[in-house]
C-alpha positions, 0 to 999 in steps of 0.5 A: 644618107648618113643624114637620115640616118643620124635623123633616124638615131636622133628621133627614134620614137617619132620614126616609130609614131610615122611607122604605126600611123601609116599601119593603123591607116592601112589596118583600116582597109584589111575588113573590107577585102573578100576572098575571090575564087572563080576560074572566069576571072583567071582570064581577062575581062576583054578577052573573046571567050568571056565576051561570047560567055558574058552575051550567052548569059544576057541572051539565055540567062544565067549558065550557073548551076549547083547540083545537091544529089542523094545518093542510097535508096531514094525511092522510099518515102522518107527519101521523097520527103527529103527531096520535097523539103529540099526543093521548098527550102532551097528555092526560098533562098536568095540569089536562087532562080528555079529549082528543078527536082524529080517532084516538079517535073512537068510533063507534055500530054496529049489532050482535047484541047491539044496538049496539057502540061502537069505536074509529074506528081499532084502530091507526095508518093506515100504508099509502094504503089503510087512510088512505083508510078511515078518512078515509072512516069519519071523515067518516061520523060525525058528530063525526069530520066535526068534527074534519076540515076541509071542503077536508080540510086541516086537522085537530082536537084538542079538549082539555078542560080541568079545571073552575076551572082557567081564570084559575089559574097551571095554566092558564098553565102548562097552555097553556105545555106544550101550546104547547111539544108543538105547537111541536115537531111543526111543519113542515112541516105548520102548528100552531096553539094556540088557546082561552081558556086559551092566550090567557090565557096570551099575555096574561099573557105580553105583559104582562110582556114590556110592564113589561119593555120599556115600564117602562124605556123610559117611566123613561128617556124620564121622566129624559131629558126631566127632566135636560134640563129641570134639567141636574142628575144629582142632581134626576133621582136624586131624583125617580127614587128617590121615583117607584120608590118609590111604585111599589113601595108602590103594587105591595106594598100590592096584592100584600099585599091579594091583588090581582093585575096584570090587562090593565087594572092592568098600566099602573099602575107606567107611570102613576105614573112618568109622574105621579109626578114632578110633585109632585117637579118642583114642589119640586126648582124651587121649592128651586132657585130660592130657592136662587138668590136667595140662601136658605142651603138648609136654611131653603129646604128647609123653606120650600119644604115649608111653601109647597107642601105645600098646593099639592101635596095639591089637586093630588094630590087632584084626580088622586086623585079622577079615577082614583078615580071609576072604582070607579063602573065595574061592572067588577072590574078597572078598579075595582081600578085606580080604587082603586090608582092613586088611593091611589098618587097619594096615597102619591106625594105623601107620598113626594115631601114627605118623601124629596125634602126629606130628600135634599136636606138631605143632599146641601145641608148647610147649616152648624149646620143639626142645632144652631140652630132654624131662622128661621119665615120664610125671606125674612130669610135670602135673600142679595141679588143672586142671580138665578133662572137660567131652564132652557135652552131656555126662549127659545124656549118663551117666545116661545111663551107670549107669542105666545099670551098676546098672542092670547088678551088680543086675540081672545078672543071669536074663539078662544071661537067656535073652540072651540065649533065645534070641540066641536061638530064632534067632538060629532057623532062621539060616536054613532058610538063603538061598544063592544067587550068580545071580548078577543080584538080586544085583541091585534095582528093578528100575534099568534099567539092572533089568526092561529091563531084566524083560521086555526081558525075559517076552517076549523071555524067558531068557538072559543067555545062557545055553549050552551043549557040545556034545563029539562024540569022534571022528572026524566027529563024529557030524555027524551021525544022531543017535548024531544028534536026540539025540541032538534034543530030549534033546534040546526038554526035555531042553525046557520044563523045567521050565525058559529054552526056544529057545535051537538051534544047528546044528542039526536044521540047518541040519533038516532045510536043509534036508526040503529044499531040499526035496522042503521045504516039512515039512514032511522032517524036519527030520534028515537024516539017513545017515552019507554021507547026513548029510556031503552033506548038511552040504557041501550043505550049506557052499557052498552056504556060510552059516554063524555060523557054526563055532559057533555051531560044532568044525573044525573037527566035533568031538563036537557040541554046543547045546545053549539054553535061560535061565532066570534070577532066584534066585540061590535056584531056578538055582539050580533046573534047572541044577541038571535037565538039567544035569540029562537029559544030562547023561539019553541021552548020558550015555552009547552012546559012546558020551560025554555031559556035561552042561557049561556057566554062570548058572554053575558057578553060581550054583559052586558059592552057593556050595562053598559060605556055606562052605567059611562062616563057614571057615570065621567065624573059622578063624576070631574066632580064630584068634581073640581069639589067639590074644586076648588070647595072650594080656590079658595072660590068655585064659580063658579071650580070650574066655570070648571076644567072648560072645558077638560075638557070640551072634552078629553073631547068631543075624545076621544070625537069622535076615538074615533067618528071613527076607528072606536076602540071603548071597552073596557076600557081605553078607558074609564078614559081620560075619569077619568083626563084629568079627574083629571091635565087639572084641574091645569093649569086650578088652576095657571092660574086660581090664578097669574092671580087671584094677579096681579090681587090684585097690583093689574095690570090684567087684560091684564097678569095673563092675559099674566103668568099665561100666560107663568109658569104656562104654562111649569111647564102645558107641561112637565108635559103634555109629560112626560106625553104622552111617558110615555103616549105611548111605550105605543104600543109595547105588545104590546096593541092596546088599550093601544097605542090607549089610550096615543096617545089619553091623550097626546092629551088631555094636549095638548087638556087644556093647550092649552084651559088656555092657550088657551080658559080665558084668553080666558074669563078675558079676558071676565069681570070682575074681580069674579067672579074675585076674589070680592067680599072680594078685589075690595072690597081690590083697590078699596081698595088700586088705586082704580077698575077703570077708572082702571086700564085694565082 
């Protein structure tokens, strides 16, 4: 290693012209990553439920909608207009199959020749008269009622949209243009955009409004508390220029892979600027200090590699570990931010060993460093009477650390009893956190996909679909009337649960037929009773060129749709509703012949919070023990490596206490926060546990060393979780609900992680033996060297 590192001394411009062609090569790739938001991909490709979504899809066609509604007085003729023109413009635009509004409504009537399918209007209603008509007419047919409030307020489009084309650009850009068209027909009626393809497209908006504004925001607070702790302009540059560049690796090896960013990703440039400048604080304060005491710089530099480069990998590794115990989780993309935020600790690390010492070489030329050969140590190079000048500020922070040291070395068994009732009180808030999968909830209540949706189900009950598929198991089995009223009853069990409204299917288009052809008598809205008449007027009505049949039945009448509104609840209530829609299904078809079974987004949803529960219990094992294998492993001793994870686990209990408490659910990206305070929390325990062995094998007693350990240690433990509570801390500022949420708690575990590192692991420490903390070889020298523990005052 010392060999590297003179290499690094000797050649600091050819490491730096390495460094920035590989970032240059990875810089590339950057463009071509897109912003990704679809509650579809959050569970895998392979699971059961996208299957039964995915063949829905290819048997009925496309399950996507987006609804654009006027809400005020649109009976009027310059509402109508509106509506009009709407219906035109948006049809014309690409990636859009139909657009259904209350103009372009056909309705089924009675003729001669059987039945007749028109328009509901020939042309535009212009006097009070004609629109009193076709209000009335509107709300005669069943699927114009749809399209109309209930108060007569407000008013529907229903687009379709093409298949395969949710979670694409086109879609972004879709929902873009349709949001445009409604934005220019305001006022003063209000105009709403809603659906999964306009949310996408607000999310992935938000989302780079947030890396605008968060990203900058995070960097500077960084450098602001960085250069208050250095008082150096130069060490902020540096350690600013290795953090951008793992970001810029870590970014361009996702890009180049063809990840994209998602809600979940979209945090990570954030996360490595908040972490990425530990590994660069240890070496710059290292380097200083040697410098202090009188080491030429060159040989510091090279000390300083050869001394930390140990130190920095366990660290690295142990965060590396917490964030990747995530690629246990189910969902595709908090595995990929398991996988890339893991690799960026690492490649941070690389870049801080590598850039920052080369940086300092330049900018500390140390005189013949390129022509004679650096000394192996560089002890014998230190010039004397040089003191370590101690950063400001640090008096009242010492104070601080002394204060403590002094608490934990005289009341340790009081501050151990603290903590565990303390753990135990927020132990009983765990079962009250509750899991929620609806993204919707994810964004502020001021957000415009959050009020048009609240307006839209107010007035037509709901913007996701809920469908079941009926299996009649044979051909034209759709067809025989005991299906189709058994259709009909479930659509009318379906309607009365609670948040569930308008189900369809062709079994009212062939109720509504039959009416017509026995001269809109409602007496015969009825199914018929024969097989041979349900295919006549099924005939009847293709004939006459009747549309949207093939979204309701299979070509071979084996299969029908039944598609049914739901609103947008809280997961906790979703599942109430589909344990109850499925239960209706299986009363009805069980034992018939015929097959049913619920599909669409709210059933995702649902398989989503079954699995989110055992993904976080997965997450916290693997991150627990892999920790602890790798710290197990450093300190040689597994006993020490248990002793790391008292302060983590009193983190995580706080943490989930909290979010029981306060009503936080864990989402998506709630639910990464246990691997992550884990990951970043163990430092503090290392760092802690190492400084405190360090002082005892120095022969002080264990007062001294806890005080010592504390008082040092304690100082680099404050400024790094300060560091990171402000840089997650500031994503309360996010546009996202959920990553405001996720942010004020990770700061929070950063407090509760370093605290039970200073507090609750020294007082632990207090009570132990010399023996089991040492290990028994060190403890024997310790004797050899010291004499007896007791003589010592220990």
């Amino acid at each position: 290693m010392r060999n590297l590192a003179q290499w690094i001394v000797r050649r600091p411009r050819v490491v730096i012209a390495i460094l920035v062609t590989i970032t240059v090569g990875f810089a590339v790739y950057i463009p071509r990553i897109r912003f990704v938001t679809n509650t579809k991909d959050l569970a895998p490709e392979n699971d059961p439920i996208i299957k039964e979504l995915e063949e829905t899809i290819e048997e009925f066609g496309s399950q996507e909608i987006m609804m654009v509604v006027l809400k005020g007085d649109i009976f009027t003729r310059n509402a109508l207009v509106k509506v009009d023109r709407l219906t035109t413009e948006i049809s014309r635009l690409h990636g859009v199959k139909k657009v259904m509004s209350p103009l372009n409504v056909d309705l089924i009537k009675g003729s001669e020749l059987g039945i007749e399918i028109q328009p509901i209007v020939d042309s535009l209603p212009e006097t009070p008269e004609e629109i009193r008509a076709f209000r009335e007419r509107l709300e005669d047919s069943q699927q114009g009622a749809s399209l109309v409030a209930s108060n007569g307020r407000a008013m529907a489009i229903i687009v379709t949209l093409e298949p395969g084309i949710i979670a694409t650009k086109r879609a972004e850009i879709l929902a873009q243009e349709v949001e445009t068209l409604a934005n220019r027909e305001k006022g003063p009626e209000e105009i709403y955009v809603v659906g999964e393809a306009y949310m996408g497209y607000w999310a992935s908006k938000n989302m780079r409004g947030d890396l605008r504004f968060l990203f900058p925001l995070v960097l500077a607070a960084i450098v602001l508390a960085l250069y208050l702790s250095f008082r150096s302009l130069l060490d902020v540059l540096v350690l600013l220029a290795s953090v951008i560049t793992s970001i810029v690796w870590t970014v361009g090896l996702m890009a180049a892979l063809g990840y994209n960013i998602t809600m979940v990703s979209m945090i990570l440039p954030i996360i490595l600027i908040a972490m990425g400048s530990a590994a660069g604080i240890h070496i710059l304060n290292r380097f200083h200090e040697e410098v202090n005491k009188g080491l030429q710089p060159d040989i510091a530099i090279a000390d300083v590699v050869v001394e930390l480069t140990n130190p920095i990998l366990m660290t690295s590794l142990t965060t590396a570990v917490g964030f990747g115990s995530l690629v246990s989780s189910f969902v595709p993309p908090v595995k990929e931010f398991g996988i890339f935020a893991a690799i960026g600790i690492m490649l941070n690390m690389v870049i801080s060993l590598t850039l920052i010492p080369s940086c300092l070489a330049i900018c500390f030329p140390s005189p013949g460093v390129h022509t004679r050969a650096l000394p192996a140590q560089g002890a014998a190079s230190r010039v004397p009477g040089h003191a370590h000048k101690e950063a400001a500020g640090g008096f009242g922070l010492k104070a601080i650390l002394e204060a403590t040291a002094r608490l934990v070395t005289s009341r340790p068994r009081a501050i151990i009893s603290g903590a565990i009732v303390v753990l135990v009180v927020f132990a009983v808030g765990i079962p009250k956190v509750h899991i929620e999968t609806n993204i919707m909830q994810y964004f502020r209540k001021d957000s415009p996909v959050v009020k048009g949706t609240d307006i839209v189900e107010r007035d037509f009950g709901g913007t996701m679909r809920l469908s079941v598929v009926v299996d009649s198991g044979r051909e034209d089995g759709i067809k025989d009337p005991a299906i189709l009223n058994r259709m009909l009853k479930l659509q009318g069990e379906m309607d009365s649960l609670d948040k569930v409204s308008n189900s369809t299917s062709v079994a009212n288009l062939i109720r509504e037929v039959n009416c017509a052809l026995h001269g809109d008598d409602k007496a015969y809205e009825v199914i018929p009773n024969t097989h041979e008449a349900v295919a006549q007027e099924l005939l009847l009505f293709t004939m006459q060129s009747g549309g949207g049949l093939d979204s309701m039945v299979s070509y071979d009448f084996r299969k029908a749709l039944i598609t049914a509104s739901l609103a947008n609840v809280p997961t906790s209530q979703l599942k109430g509703i589909i344990d109850s829609a499925e239960n209706l299904v299986k009363r009805e078809f069980d034992g018939t012949g015929a097959t049913a079974k619920v599909v669409g987004l709210p059933k995702i949803m649902m398989r989503l919070m079954d699995r989110f529960m055992d993904s976080q219990l997965k997450s916290l094992f693997w991150s627990m023990l892999g920790v602890w294998v790798v710290v197990s492993i450093i300190m040689g001793s597994v006993f020490l490596g248990s002793l790391c994870l008292i302060p983590l686990v009193l983190t995580v209990v706080i943490n989930f206490g909290v979010m029981g408490y306060m009503g936080i659910p864990l989402d998506v990206v709630t639910m990464m926060i246990a691997g992550i305070c884990i990951g970043i929390g163990i430092d503090y325990s290392i760092h802690l546990i190492s400084r405190y062995r360090l002082e005892l094998s120095s022969g002080i007693d264990k007062r001294e060393a806890i005080m010592s350990a504390v008082g040092s240690t304690g100082r680099g433990i404050f400024f790094n979780a300060a560091t990171m509570a402000i840089g997650f801390g500031l994503l309360i500022f996010s546009s996202f609900h959920a990553i405001s949420v996720f942010g004020a708690l990770v700061a929070g575990t950063m407090a509760t992680s370093s605290l039970g590192a200073l507090i609750v692991l020294p007082s632990v420490l207090r009570l132990l033996g010399e023996r089991q903390v040492l290990g028994k070889r060190a403890y024997s020298r310790l004797r050899e060297t010291t004499g007896p523990v007791a003589a010592r005052g220990s």
